[in-house]
CHARMM internal coordinates of N, CA and C (Angstrom, degrees):
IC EDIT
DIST 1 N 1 CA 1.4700
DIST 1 CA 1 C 1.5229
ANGL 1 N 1 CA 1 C 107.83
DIST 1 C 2 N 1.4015
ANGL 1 CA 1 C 2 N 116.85
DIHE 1 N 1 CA 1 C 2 N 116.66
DIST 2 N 2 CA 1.3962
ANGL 1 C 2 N 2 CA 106.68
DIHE 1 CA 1 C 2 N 2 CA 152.25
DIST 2 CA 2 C 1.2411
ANGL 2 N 2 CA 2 C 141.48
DIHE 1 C 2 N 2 CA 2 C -91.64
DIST 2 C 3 N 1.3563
ANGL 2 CA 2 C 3 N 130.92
DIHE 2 N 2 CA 2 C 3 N 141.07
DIST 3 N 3 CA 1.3252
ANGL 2 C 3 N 3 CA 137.22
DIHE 2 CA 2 C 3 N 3 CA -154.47
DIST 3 CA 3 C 1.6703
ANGL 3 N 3 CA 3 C 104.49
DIHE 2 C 3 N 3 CA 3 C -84.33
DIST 3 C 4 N 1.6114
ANGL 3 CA 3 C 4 N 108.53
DIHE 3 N 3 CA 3 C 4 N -44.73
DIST 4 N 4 CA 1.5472
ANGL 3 C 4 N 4 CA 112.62
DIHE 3 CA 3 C 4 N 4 CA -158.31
DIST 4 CA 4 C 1.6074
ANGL 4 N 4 CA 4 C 125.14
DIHE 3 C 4 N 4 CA 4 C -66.85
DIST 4 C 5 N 1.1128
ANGL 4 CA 4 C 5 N 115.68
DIHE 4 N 4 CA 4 C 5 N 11.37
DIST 5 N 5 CA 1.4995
ANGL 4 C 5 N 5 CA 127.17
DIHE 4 CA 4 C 5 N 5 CA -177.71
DIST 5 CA 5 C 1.9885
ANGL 5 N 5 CA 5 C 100.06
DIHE 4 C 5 N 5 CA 5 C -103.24
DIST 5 C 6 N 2.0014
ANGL 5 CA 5 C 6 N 98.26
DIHE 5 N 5 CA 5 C 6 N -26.97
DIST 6 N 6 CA 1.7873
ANGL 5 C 6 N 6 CA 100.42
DIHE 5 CA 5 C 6 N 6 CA -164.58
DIST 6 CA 6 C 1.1848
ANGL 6 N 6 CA 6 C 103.92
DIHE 5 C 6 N 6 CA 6 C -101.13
DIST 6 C 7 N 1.5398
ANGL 6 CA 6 C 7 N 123.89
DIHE 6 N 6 CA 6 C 7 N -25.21
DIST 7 N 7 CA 1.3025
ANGL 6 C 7 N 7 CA 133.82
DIHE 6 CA 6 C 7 N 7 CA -148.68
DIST 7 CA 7 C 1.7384
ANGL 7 N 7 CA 7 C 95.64
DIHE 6 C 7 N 7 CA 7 C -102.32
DIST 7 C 8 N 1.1989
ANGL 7 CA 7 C 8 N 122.83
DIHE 7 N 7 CA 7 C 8 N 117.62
DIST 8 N 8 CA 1.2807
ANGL 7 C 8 N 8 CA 107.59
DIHE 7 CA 7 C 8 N 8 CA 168.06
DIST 8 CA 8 C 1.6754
ANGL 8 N 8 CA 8 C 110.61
DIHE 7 C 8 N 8 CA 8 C -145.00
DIST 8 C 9 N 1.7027
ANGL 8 CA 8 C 9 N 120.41
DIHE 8 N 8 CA 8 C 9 N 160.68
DIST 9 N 9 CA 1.5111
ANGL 8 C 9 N 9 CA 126.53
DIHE 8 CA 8 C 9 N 9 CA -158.81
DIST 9 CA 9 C 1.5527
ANGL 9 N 9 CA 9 C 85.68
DIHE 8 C 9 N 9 CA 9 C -140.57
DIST 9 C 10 N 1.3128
ANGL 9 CA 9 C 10 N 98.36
DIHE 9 N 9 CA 9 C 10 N 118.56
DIST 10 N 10 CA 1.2491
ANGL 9 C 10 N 10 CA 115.97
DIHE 9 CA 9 C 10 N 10 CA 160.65
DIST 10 CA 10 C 1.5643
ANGL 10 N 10 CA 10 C 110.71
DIHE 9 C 10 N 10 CA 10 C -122.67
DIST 10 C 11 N 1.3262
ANGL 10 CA 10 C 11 N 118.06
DIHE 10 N 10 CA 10 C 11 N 140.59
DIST 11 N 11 CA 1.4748
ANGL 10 C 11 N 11 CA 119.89
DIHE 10 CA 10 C 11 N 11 CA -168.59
DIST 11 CA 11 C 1.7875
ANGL 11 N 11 CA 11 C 126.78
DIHE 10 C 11 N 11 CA 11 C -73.30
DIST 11 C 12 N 1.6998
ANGL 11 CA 11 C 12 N 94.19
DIHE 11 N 11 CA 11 C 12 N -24.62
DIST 12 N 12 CA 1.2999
ANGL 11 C 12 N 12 CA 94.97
DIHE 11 CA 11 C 12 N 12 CA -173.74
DIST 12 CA 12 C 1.9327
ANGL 12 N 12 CA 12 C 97.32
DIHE 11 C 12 N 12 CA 12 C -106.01
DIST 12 C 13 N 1.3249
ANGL 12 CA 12 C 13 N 126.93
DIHE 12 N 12 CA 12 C 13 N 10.54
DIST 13 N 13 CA 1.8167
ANGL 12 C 13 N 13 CA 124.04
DIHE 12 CA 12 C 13 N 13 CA 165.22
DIST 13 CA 13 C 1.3637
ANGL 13 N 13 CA 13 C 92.26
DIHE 12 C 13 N 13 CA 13 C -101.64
DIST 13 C 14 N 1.6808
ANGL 13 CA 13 C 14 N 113.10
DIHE 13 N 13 CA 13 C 14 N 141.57
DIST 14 N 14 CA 0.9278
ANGL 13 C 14 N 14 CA 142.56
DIHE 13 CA 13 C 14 N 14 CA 130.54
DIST 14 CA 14 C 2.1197
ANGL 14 N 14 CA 14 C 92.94
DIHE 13 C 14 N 14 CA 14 C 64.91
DIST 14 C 15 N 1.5810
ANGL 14 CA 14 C 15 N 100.24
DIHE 14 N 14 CA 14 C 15 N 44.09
DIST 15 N 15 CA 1.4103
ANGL 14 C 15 N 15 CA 95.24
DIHE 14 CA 14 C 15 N 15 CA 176.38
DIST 15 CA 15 C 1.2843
ANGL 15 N 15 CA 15 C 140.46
DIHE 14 C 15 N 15 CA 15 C 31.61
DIST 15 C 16 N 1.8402
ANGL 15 CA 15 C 16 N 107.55
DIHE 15 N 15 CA 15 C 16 N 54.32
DIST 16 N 16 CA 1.3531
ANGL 15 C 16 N 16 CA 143.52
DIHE 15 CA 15 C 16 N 16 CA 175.65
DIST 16 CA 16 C 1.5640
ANGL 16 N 16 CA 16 C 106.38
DIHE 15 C 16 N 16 CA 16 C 54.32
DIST 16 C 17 N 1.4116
ANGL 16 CA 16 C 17 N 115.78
DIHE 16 N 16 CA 16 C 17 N 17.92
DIST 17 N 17 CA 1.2823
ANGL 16 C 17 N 17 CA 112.28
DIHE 16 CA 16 C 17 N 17 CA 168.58
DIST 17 CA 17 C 1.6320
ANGL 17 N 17 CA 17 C 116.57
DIHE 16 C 17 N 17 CA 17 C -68.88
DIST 17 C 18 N 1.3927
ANGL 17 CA 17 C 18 N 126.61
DIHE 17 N 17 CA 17 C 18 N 155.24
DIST 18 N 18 CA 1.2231
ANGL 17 C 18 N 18 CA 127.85
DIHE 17 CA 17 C 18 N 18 CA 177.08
DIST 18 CA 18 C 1.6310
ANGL 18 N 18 CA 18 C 130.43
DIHE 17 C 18 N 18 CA 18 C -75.74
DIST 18 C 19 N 1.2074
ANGL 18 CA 18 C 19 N 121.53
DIHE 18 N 18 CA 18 C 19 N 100.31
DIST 19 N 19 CA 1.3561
ANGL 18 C 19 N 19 CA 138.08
DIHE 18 CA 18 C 19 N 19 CA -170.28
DIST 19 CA 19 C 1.4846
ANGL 19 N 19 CA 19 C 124.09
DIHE 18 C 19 N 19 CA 19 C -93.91
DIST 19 C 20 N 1.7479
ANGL 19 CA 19 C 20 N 106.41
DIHE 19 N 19 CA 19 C 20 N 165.08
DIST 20 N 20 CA 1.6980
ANGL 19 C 20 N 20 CA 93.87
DIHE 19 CA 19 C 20 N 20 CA 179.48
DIST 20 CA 20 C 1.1485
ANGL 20 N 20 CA 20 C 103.85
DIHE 19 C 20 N 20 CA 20 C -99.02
DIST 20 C 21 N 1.4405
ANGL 20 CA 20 C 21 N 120.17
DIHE 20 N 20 CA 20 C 21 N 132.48
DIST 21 N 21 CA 1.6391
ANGL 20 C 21 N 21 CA 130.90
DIHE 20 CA 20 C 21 N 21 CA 154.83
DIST 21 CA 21 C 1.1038
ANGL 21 N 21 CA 21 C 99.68
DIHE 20 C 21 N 21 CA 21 C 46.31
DIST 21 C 22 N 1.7745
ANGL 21 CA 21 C 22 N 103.65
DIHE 21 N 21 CA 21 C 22 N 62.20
DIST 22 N 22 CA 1.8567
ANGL 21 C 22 N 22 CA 105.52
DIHE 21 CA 21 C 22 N 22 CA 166.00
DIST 22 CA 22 C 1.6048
ANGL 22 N 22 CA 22 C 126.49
DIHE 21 C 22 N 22 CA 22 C 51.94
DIST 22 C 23 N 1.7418
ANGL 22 CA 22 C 23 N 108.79
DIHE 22 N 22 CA 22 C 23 N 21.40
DIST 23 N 23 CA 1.5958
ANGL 22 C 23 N 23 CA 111.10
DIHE 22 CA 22 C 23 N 23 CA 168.59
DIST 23 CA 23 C 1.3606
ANGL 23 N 23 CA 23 C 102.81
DIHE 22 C 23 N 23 CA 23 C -91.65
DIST 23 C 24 N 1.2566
ANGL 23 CA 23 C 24 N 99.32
DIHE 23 N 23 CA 23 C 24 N -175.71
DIST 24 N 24 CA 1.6390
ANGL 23 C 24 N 24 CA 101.43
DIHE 23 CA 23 C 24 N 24 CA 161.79
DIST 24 CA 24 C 1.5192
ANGL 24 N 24 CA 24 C 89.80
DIHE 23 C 24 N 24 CA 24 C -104.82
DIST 24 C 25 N 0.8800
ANGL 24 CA 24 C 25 N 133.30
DIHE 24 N 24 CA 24 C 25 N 103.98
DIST 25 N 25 CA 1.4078
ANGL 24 C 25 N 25 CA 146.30
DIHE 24 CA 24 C 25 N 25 CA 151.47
DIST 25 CA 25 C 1.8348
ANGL 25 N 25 CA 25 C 101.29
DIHE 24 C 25 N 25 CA 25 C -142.13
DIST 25 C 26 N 1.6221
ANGL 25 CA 25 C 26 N 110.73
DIHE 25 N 25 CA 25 C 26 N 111.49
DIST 26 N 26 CA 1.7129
ANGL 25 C 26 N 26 CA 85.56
DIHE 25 CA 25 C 26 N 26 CA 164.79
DIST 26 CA 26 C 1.2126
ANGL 26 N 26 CA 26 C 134.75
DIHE 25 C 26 N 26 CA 26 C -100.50
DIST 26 C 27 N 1.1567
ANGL 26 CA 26 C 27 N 154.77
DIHE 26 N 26 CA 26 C 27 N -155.88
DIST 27 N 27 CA 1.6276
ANGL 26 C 27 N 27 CA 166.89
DIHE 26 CA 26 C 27 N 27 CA 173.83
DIST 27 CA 27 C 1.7277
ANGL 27 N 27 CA 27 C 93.05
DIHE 26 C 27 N 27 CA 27 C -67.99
DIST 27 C 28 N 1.1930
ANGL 27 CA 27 C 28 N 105.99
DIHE 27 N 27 CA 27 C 28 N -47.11
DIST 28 N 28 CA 1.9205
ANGL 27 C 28 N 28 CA 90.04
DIHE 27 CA 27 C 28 N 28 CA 178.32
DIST 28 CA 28 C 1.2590
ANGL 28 N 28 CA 28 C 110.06
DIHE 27 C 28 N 28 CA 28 C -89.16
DIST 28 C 29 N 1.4646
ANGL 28 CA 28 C 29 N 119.64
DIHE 28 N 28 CA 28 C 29 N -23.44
DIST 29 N 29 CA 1.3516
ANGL 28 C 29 N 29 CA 95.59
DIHE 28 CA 28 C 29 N 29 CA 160.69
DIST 29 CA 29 C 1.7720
ANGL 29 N 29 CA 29 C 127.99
DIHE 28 C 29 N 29 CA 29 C -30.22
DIST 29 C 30 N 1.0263
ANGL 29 CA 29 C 30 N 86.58
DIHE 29 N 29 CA 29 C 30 N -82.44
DIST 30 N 30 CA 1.8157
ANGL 29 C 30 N 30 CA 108.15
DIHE 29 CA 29 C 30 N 30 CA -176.02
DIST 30 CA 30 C 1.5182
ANGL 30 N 30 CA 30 C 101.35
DIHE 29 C 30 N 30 CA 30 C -42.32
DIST 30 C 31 N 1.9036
ANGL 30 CA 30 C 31 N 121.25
DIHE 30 N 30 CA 30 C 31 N -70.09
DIST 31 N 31 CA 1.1942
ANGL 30 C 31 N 31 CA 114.41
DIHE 30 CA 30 C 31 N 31 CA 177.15
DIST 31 CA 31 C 1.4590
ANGL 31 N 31 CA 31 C 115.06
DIHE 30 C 31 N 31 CA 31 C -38.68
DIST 31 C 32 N 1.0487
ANGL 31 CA 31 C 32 N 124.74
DIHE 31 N 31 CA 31 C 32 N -43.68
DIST 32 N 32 CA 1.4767
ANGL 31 C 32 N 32 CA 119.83
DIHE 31 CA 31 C 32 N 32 CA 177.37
DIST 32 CA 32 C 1.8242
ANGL 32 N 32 CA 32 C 118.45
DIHE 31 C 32 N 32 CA 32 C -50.33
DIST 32 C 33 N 1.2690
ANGL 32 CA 32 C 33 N 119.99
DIHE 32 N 32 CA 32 C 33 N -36.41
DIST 33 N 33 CA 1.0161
ANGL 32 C 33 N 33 CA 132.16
DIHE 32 CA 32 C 33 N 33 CA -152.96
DIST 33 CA 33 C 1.6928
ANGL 33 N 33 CA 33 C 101.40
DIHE 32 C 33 N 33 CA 33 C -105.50
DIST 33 C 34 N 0.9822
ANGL 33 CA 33 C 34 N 123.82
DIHE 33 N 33 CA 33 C 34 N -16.12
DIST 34 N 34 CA 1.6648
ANGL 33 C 34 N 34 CA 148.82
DIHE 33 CA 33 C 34 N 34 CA 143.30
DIST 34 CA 34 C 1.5835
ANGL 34 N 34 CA 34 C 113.38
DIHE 33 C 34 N 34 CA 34 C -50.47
DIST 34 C 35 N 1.1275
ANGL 34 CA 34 C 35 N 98.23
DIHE 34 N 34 CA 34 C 35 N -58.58
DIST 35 N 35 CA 1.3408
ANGL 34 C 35 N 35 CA 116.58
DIHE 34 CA 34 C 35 N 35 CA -167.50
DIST 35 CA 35 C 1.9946
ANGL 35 N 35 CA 35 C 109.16
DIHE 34 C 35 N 35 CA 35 C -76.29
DIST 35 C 36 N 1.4438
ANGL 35 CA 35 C 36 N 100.63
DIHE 35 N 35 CA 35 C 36 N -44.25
DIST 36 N 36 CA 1.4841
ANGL 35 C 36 N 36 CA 97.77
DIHE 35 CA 35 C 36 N 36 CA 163.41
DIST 36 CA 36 C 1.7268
ANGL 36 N 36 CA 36 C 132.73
DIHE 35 C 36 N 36 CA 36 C -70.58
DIST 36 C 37 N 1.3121
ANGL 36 CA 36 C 37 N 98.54
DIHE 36 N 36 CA 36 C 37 N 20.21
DIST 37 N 37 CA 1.7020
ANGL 36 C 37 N 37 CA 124.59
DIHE 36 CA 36 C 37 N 37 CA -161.26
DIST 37 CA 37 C 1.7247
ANGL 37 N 37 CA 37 C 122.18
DIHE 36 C 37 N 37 CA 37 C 64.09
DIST 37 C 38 N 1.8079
ANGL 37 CA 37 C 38 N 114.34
DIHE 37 N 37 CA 37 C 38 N 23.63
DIST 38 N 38 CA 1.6971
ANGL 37 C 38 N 38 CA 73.88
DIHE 37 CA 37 C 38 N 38 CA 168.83
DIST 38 CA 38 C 1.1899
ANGL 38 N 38 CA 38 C 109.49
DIHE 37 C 38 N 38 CA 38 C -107.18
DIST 38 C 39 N 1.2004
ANGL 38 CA 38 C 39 N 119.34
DIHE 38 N 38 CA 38 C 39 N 175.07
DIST 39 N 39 CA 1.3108
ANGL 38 C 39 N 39 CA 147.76
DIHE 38 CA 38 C 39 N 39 CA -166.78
DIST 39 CA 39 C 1.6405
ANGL 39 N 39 CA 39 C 110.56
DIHE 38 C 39 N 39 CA 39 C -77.56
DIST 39 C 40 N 1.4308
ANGL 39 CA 39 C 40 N 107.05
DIHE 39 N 39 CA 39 C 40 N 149.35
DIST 40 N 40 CA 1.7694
ANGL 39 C 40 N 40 CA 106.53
DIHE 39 CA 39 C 40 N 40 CA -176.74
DIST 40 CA 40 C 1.2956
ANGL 40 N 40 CA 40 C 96.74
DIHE 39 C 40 N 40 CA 40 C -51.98
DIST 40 C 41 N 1.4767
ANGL 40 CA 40 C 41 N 127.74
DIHE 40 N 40 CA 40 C 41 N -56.97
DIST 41 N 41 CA 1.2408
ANGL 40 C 41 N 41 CA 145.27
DIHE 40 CA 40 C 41 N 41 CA -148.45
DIST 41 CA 41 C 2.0283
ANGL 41 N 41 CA 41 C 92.75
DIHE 40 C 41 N 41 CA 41 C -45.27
DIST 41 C 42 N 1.6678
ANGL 41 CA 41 C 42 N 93.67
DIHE 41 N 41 CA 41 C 42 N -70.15
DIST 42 N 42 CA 1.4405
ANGL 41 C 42 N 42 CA 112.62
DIHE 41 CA 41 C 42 N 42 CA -178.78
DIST 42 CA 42 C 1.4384
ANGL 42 N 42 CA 42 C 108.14
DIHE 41 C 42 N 42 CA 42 C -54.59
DIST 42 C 43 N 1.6015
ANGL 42 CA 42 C 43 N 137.87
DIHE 42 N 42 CA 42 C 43 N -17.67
DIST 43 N 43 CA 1.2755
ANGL 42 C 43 N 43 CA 113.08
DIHE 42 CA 42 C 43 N 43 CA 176.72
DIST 43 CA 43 C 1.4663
ANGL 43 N 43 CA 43 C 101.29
DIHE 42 C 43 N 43 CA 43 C -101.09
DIST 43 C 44 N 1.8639
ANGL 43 CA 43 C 44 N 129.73
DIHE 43 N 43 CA 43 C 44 N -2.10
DIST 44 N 44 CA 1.1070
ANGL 43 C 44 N 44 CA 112.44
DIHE 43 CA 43 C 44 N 44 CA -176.59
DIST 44 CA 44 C 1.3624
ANGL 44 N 44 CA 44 C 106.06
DIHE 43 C 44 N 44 CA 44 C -96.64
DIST 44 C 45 N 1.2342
ANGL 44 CA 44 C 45 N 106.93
DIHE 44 N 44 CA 44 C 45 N 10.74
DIST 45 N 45 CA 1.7737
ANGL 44 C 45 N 45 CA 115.31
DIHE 44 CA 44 C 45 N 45 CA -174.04
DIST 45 CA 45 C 1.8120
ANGL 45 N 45 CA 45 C 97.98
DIHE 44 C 45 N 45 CA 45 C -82.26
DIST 45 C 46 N 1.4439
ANGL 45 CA 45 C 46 N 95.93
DIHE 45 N 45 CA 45 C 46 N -76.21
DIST 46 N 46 CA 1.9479
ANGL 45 C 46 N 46 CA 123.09
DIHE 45 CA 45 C 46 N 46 CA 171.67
DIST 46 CA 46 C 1.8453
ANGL 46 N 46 CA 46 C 99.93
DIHE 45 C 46 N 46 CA 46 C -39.01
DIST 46 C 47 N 1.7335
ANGL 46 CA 46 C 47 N 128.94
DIHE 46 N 46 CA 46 C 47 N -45.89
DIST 47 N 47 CA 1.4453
ANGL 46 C 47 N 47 CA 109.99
DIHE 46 CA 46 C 47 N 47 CA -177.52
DIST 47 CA 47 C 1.5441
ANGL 47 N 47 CA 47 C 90.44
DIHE 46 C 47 N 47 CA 47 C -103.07
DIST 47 C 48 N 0.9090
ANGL 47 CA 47 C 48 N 137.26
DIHE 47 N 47 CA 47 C 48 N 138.78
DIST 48 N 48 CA 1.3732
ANGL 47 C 48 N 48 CA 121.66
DIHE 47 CA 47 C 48 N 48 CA 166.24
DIST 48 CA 48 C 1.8477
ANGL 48 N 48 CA 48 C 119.25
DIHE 47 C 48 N 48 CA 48 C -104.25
DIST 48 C 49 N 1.7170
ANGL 48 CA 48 C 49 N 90.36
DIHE 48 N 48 CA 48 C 49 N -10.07
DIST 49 N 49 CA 1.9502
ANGL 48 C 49 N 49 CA 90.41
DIHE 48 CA 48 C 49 N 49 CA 162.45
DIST 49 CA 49 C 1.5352
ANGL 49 N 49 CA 49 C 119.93
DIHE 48 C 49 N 49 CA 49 C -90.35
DIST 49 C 50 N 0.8468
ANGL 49 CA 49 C 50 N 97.03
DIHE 49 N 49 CA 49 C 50 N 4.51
DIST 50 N 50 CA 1.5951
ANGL 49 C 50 N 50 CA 112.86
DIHE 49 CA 49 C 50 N 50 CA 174.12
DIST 50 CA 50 C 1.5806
ANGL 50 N 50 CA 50 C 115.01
DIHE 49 C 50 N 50 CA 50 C -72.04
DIST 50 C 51 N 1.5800
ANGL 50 CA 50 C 51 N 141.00
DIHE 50 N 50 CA 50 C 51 N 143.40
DIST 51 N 51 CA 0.9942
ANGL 50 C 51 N 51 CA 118.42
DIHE 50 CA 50 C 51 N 51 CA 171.32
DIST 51 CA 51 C 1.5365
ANGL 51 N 51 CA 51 C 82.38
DIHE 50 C 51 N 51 CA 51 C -149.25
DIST 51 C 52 N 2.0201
ANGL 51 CA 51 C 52 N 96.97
DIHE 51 N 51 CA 51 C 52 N 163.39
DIST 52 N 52 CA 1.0213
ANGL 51 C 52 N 52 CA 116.74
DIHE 51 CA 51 C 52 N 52 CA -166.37
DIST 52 CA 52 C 1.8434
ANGL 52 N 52 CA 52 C 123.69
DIHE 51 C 52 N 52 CA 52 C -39.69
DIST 52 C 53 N 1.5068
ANGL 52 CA 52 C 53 N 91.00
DIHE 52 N 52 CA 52 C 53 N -41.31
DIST 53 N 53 CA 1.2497
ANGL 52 C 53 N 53 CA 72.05
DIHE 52 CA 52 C 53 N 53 CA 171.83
DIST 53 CA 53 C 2.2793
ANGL 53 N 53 CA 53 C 125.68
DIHE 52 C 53 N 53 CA 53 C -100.81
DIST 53 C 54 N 0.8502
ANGL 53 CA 53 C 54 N 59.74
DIHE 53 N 53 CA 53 C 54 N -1.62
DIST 54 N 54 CA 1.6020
ANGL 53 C 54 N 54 CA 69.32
DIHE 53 CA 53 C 54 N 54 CA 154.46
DIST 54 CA 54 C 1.7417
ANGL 54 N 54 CA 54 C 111.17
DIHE 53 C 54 N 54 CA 54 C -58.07
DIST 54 C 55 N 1.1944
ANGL 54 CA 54 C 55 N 132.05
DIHE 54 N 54 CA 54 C 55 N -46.00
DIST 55 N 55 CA 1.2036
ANGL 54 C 55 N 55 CA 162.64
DIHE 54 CA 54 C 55 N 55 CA 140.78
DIST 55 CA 55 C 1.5377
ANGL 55 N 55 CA 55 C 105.43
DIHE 54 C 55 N 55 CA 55 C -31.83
DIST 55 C 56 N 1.0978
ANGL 55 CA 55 C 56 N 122.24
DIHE 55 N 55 CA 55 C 56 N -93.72
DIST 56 N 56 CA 1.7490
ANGL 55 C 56 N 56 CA 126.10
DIHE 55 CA 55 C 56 N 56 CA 174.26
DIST 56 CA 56 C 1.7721
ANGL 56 N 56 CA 56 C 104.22
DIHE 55 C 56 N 56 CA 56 C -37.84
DIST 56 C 57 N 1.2563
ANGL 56 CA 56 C 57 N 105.07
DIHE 56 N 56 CA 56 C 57 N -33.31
DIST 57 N 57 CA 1.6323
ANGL 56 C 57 N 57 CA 102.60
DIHE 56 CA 56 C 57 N 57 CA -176.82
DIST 57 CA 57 C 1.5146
ANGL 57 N 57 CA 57 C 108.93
DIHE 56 C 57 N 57 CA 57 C -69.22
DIST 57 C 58 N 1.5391
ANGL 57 CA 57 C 58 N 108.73
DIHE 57 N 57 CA 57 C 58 N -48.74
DIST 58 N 58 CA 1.6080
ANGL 57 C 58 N 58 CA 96.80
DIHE 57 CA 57 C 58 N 58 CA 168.64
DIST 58 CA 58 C 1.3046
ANGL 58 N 58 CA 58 C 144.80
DIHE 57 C 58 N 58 CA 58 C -39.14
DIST 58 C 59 N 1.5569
ANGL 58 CA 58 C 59 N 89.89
DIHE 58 N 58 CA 58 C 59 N -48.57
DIST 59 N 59 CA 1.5792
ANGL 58 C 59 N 59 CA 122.66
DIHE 58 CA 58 C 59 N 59 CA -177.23
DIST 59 CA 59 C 1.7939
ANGL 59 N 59 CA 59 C 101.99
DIHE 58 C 59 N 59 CA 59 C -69.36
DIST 59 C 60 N 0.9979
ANGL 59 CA 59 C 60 N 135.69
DIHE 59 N 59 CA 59 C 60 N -39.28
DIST 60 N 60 CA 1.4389
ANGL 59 C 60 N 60 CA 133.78
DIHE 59 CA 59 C 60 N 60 CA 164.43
DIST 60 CA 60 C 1.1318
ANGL 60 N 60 CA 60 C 112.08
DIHE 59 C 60 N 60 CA 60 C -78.49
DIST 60 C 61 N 1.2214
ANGL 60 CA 60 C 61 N 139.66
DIHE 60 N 60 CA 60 C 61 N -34.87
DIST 61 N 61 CA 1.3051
ANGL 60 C 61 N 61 CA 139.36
DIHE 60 CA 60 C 61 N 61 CA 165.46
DIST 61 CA 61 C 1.7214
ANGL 61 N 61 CA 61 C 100.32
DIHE 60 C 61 N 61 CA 61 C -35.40
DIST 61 C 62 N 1.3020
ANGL 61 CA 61 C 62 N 102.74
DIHE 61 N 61 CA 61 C 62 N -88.47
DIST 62 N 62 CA 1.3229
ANGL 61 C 62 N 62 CA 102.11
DIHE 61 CA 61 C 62 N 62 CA -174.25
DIST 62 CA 62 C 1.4410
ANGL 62 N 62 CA 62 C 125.73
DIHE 61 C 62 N 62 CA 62 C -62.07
DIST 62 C 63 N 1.7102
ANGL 62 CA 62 C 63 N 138.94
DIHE 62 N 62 CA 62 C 63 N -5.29
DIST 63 N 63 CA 0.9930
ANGL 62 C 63 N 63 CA 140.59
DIHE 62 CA 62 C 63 N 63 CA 128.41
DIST 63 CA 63 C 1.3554
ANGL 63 N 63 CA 63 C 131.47
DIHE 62 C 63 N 63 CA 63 C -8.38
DIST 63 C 64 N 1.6119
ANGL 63 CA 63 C 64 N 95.54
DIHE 63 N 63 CA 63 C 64 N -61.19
DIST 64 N 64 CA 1.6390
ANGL 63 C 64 N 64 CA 131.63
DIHE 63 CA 63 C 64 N 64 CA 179.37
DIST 64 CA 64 C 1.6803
ANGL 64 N 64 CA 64 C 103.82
DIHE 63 C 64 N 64 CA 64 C -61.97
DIST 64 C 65 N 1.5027
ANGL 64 CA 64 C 65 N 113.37
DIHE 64 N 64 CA 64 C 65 N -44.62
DIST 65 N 65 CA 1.6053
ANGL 64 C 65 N 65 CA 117.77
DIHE 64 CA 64 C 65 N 65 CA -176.49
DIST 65 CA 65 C 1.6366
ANGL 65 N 65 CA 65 C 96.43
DIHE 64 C 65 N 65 CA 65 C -62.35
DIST 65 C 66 N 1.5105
ANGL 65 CA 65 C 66 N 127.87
DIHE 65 N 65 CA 65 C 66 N -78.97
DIST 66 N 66 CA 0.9435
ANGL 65 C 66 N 66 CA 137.87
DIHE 65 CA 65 C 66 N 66 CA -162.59
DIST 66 CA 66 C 1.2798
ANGL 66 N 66 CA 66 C 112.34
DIHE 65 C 66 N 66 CA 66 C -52.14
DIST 66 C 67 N 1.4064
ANGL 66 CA 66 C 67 N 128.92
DIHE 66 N 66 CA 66 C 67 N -22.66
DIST 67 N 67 CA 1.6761
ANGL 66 C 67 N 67 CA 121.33
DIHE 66 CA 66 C 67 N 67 CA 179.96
DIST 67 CA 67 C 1.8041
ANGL 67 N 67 CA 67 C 80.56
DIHE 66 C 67 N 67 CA 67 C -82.52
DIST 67 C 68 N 1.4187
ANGL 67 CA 67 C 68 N 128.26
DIHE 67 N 67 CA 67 C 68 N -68.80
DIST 68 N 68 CA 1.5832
ANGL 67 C 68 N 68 CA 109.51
DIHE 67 CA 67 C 68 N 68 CA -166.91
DIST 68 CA 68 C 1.5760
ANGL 68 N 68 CA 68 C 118.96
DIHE 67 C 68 N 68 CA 68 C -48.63
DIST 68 C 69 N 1.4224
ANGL 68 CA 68 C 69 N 142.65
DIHE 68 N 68 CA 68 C 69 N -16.65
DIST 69 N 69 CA 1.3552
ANGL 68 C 69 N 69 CA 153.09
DIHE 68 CA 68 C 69 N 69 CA 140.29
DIST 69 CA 69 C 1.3005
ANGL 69 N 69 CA 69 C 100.77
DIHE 68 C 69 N 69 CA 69 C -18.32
DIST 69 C 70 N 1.3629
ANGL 69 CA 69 C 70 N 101.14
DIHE 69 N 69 CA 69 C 70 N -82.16
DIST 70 N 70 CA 1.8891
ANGL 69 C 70 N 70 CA 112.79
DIHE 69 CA 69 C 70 N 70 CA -165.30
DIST 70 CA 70 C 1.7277
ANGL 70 N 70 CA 70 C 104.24
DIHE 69 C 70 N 70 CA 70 C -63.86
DIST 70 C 71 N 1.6741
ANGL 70 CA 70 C 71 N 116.16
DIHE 70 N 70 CA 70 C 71 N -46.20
DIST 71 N 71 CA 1.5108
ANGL 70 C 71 N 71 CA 84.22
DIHE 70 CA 70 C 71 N 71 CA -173.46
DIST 71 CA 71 C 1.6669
ANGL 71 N 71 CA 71 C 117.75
DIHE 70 C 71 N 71 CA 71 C -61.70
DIST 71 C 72 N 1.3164
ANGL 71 CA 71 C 72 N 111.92
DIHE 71 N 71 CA 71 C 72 N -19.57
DIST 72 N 72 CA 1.8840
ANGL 71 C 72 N 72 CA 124.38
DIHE 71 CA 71 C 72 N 72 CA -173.32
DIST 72 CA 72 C 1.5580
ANGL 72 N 72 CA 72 C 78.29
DIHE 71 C 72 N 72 CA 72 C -60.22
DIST 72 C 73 N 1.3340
ANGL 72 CA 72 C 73 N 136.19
DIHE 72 N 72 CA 72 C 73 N -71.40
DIST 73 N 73 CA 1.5468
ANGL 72 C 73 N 73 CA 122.30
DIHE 72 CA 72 C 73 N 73 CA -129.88
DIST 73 CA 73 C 1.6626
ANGL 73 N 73 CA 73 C 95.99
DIHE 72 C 73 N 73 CA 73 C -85.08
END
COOR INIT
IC SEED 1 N 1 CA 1 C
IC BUILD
């Protein structure tokens, strides 16, 4: 999955944090909401412009952070 077509940072939304397709929704949004157990299903219900992979884009997004983490350290 690639992220860089879904994932986008604009400086003046949501304080250059990384967002989907220019909403204010960001990448921790969603991870957060993953992470508190719900389900794609349940967050594509609650966002409904959201789509699955909008979702998979996060989740590789930050994939992408954590492999550049380890090569830095």
């Amino acid at each position: 999955m690639s992220y860089q077509n879904i994932i986008t940072i604009e400086s003046g939304k949501r304080s250059g944090k990384p967002c989907i397709r220019g909403m204010r929704i960001t990448v921790y949004d969603v991870l957060s909401y993953l992470a508190s157990g719900m389900t794609f299903e349940e967050i594509l219900a609650d966002f409904p412009y959201l789509t699955k992979e909008d979702i998979l884009a996060c989740l590789s997004y930050a994939a992408e952070r954590e492999r550049q983490t380890l090569l830095v350290n």
